[in-house]
Structure formats: structure tokens, C-alpha cells
C-alpha positions in Angstrom: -13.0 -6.4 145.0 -12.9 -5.6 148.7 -14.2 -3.0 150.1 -13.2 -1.3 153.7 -15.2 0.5 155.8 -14.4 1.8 158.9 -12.7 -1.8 160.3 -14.9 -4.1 158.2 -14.9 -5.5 155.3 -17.0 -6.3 152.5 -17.2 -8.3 149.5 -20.4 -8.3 146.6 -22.3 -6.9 149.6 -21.8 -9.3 152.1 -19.5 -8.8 155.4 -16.6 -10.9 154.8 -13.9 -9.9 158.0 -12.5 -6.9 160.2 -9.1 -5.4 160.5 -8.7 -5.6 164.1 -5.0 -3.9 165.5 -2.6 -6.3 164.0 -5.5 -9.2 163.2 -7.4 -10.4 160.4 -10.7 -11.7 161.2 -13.6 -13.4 159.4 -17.5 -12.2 159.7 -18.1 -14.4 162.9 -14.6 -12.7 164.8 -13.0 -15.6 164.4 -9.2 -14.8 163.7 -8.2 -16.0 160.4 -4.2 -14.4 160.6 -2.2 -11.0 161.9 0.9 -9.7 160.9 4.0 -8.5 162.8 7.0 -6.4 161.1 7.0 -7.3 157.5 5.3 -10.8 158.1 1.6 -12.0 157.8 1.1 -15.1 159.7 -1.7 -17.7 159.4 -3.7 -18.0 163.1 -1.5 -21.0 163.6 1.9 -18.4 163.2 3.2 -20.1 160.0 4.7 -17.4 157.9 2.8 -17.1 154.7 4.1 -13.6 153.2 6.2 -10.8 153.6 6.2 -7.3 152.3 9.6 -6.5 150.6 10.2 -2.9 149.2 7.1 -2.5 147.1 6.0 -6.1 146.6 4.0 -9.2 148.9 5.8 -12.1 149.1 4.4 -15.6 149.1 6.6 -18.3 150.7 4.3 -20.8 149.4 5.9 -19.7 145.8 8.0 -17.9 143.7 4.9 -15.3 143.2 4.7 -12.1 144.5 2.2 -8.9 143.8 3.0 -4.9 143.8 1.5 -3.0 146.5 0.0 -0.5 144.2 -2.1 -3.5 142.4 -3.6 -4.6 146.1 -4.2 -0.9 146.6 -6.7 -1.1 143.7 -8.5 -4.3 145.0 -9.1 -3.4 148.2 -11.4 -0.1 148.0 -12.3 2.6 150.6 -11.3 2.5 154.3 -7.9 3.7 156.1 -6.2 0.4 155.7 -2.2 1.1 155.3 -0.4 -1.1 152.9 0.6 -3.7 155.4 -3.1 -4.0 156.5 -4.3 -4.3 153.0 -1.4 -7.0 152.1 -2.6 -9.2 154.9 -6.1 -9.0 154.2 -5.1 -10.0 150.4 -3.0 -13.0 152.0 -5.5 -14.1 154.3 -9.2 -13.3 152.8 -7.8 -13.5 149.0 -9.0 -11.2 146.4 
């Protein structure tokens, strides 16, 4: 589980990121991704996911998650659903 606070974010205790305007960033700053409109981009700006009605979208695969399961995975915070699907996509679970 991830949890937010303020703009970081933690996992098992340890700073893993921060949610930085549209960027995801690991512990060090170094930007791992962002996401634009309904995309989440890798730091190289190779679409990975989208957000579609209530779901995220892999393009990597058929797969794709409801919102309301990443809302209880990431924990805490102010993080809208977009924010929270892109730190799923790009910091995993």
C-alpha cells in the first residue's frame, strides 16, 4: 500500500516518490513519468495508460483496473484519481 502525504509518498515506511503538478517522481526527484489529459506517459513520453470512464488502461495489455480499487491502495493525501492512477502506473502497487 501507498501512502500520501502532503506531495510524498510512502511505502512500508520508506519515501518512495512525490506527486509534483503533473509529474511522478522517485525519492531522489528524479522524474519517473507525468500525465496529460487522460494519458500517463513514461519520462521518455511513451504512452503507457489511460484513464477511460471508471477504469486505467494499460497499452502494454488487454488489462485494466477500476478506479475505486487504486483508491484503496493508495492511502491518505489529496491525490485526485488521475494523480493516483499515474502513481499506480509508474511506482506500481
Amino acid at each position: 500500500m501507498i501512502r500520501v502525504n502532503g506531495h510524498e509518498l510512502w511505502r512500508g515506511g520508506e519515501k518512495i516518490g512525490y506527486v509534483y503538478d503533473n509529474f511522478i517522481k522517485n525519492h531522489e526527484g528524479d522524474k519517473l513519468g507525468y500525465f496529460q489529459g487522460e494519458f500517463i506517459y513514461d519520462i521518455n513520453g511513451h504512452k503507457e495508460a489511460y484513464v477511460q470512464g471508471d477504469f486505467l488502461c494499460f497499452l502494454n495489455s488487454s488489462g485494466k483496473l477500476r478506479l475505486e480499487d487504486i483508491n484503496k491502495d493508495i492511502a491518505g493525501g489529496d491525490l485526485n484519481n488521475m494523480q493516483q492512477a499515474a502513481v499506480r502506473v509508474l511506482l506500481g502497487e
